[in-house]
DSSP file (Angstrom, degrees, kcal/mol; ACC not computed):
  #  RESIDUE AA STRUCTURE BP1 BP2  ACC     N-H-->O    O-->H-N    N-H-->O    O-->H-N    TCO  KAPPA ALPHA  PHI   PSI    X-CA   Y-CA   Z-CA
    1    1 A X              0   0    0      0, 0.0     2,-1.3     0, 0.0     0, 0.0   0.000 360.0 360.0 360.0  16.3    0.0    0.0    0.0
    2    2 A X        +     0   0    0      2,-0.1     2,-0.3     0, 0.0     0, 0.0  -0.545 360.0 169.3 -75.4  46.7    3.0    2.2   -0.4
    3    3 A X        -     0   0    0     -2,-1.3     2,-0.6     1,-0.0     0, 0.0  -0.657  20.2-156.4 -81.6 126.0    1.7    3.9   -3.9
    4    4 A X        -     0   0    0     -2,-0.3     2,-0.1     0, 0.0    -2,-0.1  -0.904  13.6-118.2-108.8 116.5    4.0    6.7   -4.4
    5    5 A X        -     0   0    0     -2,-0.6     5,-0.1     2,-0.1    -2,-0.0  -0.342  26.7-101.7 -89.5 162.8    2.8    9.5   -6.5
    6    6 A X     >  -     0   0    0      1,-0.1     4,-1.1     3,-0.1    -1,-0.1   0.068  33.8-125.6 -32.9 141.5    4.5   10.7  -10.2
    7    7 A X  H  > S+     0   0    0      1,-0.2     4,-1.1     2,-0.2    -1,-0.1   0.533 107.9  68.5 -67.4 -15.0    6.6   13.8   -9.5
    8    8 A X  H  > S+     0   0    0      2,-0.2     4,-2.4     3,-0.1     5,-0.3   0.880 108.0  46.0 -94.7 -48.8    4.7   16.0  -12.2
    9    9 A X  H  4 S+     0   0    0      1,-0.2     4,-0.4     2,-0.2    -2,-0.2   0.662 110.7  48.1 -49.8 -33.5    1.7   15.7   -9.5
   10   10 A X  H  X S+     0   0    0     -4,-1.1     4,-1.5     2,-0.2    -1,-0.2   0.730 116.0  44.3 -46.0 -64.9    3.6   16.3   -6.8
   11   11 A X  H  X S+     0   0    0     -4,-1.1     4,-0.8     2,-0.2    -2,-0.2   0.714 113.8  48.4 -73.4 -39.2    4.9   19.3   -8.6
   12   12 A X  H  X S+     0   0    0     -4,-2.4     4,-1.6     2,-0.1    -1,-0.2   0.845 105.7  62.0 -69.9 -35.2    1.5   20.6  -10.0
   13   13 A X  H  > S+     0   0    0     -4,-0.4     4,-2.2    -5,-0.3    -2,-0.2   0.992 107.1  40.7 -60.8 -65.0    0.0   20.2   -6.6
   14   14 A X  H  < S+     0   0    0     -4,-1.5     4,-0.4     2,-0.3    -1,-0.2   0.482 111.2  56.2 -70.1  -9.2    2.2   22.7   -5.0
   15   15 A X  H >X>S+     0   0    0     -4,-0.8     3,-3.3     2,-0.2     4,-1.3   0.850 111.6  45.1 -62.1 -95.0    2.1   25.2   -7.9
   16   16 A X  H 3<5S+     0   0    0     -4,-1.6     4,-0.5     1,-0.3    -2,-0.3   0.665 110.5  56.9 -27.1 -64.2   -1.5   25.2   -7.6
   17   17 A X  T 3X5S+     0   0    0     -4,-2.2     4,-1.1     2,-0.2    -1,-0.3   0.733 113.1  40.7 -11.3 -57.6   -1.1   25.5   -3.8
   18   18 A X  H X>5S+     0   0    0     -3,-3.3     4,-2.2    -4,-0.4     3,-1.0   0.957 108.2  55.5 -54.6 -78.2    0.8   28.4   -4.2
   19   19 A X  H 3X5S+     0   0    0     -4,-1.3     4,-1.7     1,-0.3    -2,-0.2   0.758 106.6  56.5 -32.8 -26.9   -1.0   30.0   -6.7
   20   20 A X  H 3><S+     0   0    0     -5,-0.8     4,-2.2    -4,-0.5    -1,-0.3   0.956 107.5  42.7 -89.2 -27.0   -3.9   29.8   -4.6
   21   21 A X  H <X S+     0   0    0     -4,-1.1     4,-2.4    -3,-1.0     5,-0.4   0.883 111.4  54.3 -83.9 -34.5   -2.6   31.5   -1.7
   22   22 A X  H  X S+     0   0    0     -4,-2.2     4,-3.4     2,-0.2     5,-0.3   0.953 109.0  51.5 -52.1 -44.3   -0.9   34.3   -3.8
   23   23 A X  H  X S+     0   0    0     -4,-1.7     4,-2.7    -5,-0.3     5,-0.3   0.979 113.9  49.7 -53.4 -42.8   -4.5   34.9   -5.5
   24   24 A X  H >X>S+     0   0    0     -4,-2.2     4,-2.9     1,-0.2     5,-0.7   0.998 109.8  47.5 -45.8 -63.1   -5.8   35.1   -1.9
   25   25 A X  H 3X5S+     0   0    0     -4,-2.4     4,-2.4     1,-0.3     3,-0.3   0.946 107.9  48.8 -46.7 -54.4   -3.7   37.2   -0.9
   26   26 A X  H 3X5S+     0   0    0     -4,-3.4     4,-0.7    -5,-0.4    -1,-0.3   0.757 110.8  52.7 -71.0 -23.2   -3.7   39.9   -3.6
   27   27 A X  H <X5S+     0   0    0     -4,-2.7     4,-0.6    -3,-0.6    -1,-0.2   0.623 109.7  45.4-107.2   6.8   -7.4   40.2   -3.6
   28   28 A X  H  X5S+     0   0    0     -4,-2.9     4,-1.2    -3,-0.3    -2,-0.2   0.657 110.8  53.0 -79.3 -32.0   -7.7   40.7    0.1
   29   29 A X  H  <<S+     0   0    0     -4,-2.4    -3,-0.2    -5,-0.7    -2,-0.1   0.871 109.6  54.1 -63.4 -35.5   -4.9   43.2   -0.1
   30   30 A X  H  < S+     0   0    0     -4,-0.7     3,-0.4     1,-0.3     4,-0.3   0.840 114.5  38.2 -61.1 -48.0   -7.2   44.9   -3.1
   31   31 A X  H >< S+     0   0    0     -4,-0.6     3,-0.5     1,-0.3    -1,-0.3   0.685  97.7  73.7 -91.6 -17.7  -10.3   45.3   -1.0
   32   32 A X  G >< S+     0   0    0     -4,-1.2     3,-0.5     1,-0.2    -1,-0.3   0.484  81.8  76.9 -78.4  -7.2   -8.6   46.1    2.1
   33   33 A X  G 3  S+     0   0    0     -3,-0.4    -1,-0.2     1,-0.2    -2,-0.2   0.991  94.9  48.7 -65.3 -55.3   -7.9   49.9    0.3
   34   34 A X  G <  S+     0   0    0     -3,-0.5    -1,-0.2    -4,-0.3     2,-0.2  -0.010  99.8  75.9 -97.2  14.4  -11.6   51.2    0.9
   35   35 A X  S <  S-     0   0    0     -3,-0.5     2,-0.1     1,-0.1     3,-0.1  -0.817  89.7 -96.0-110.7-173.4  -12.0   50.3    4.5
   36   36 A X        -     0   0    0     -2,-0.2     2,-0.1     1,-0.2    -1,-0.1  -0.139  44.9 -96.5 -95.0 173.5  -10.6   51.9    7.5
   37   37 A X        -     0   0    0     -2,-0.1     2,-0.5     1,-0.1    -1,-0.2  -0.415  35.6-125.7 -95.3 150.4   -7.3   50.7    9.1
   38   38 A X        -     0   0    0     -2,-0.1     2,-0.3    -3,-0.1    -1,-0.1  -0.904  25.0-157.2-100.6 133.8   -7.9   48.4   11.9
   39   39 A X        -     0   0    0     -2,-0.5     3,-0.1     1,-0.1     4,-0.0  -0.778  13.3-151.1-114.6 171.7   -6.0   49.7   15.2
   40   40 A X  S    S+     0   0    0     -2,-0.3     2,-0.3     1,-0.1    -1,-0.1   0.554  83.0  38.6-104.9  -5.9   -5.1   47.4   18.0
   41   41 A X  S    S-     0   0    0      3,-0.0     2,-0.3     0, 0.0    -1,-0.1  -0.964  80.5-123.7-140.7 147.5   -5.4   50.1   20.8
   42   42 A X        -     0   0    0     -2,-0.3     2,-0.3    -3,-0.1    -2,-0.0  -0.588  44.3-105.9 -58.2 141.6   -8.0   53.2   21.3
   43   43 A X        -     0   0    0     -2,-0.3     2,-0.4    -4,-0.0    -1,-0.1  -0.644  38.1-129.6 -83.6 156.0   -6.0   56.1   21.5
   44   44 A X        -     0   0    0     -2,-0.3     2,-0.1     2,-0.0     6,-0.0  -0.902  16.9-127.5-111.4 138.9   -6.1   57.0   25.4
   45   45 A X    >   -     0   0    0     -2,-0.4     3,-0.6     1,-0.0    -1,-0.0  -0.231  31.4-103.6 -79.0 161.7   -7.1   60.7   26.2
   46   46 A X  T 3  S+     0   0    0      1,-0.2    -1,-0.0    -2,-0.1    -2,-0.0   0.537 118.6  66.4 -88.2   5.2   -4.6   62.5   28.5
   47   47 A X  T 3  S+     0   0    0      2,-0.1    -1,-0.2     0, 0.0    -3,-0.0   0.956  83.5  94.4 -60.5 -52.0   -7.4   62.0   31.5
   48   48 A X    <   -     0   0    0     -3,-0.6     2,-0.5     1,-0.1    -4,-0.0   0.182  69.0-141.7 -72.6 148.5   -6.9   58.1   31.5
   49   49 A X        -     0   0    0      0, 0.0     2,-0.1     0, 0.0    -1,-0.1  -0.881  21.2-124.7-115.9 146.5   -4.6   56.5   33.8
   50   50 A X        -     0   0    0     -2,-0.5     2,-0.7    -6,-0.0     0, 0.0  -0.530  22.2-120.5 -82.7 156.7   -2.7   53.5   32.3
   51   51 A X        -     0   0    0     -2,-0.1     2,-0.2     2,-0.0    -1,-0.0  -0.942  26.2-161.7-122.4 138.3   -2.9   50.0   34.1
   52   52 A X              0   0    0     -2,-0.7     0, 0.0     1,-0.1     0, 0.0  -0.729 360.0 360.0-119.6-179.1    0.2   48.6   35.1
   53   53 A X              0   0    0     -2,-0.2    -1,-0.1     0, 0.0    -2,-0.0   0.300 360.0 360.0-122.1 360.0    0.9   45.1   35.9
């Protein structure tokens, strides 16, 4: 049960694999122009006390 596959299948698979993640990538990057930036923090008004740890 050891079936080993041809190397052009092998080779095509991981094209195609590739190829798929570049398309992803480049049309999320596309749409990602016309919304707003996601930020990771609020900006903190000079009232607010920081918590420290």
């Amino acid at each position: 049960m050891n079936n080993a596959l041809p190397d052009r299948v092998v080779m095509a698979a991981i094209a195609l694999t590739l190829a798929l993640v570049f398309i992803l990538i480049f049309s999320l990057k596309l749409n990602k122009n016309n919304s707003e930036p996601f930020l990771w923090r609020e900006k903190s008004s000079p009232g607010q006390s920081t918590l420290a740890i």
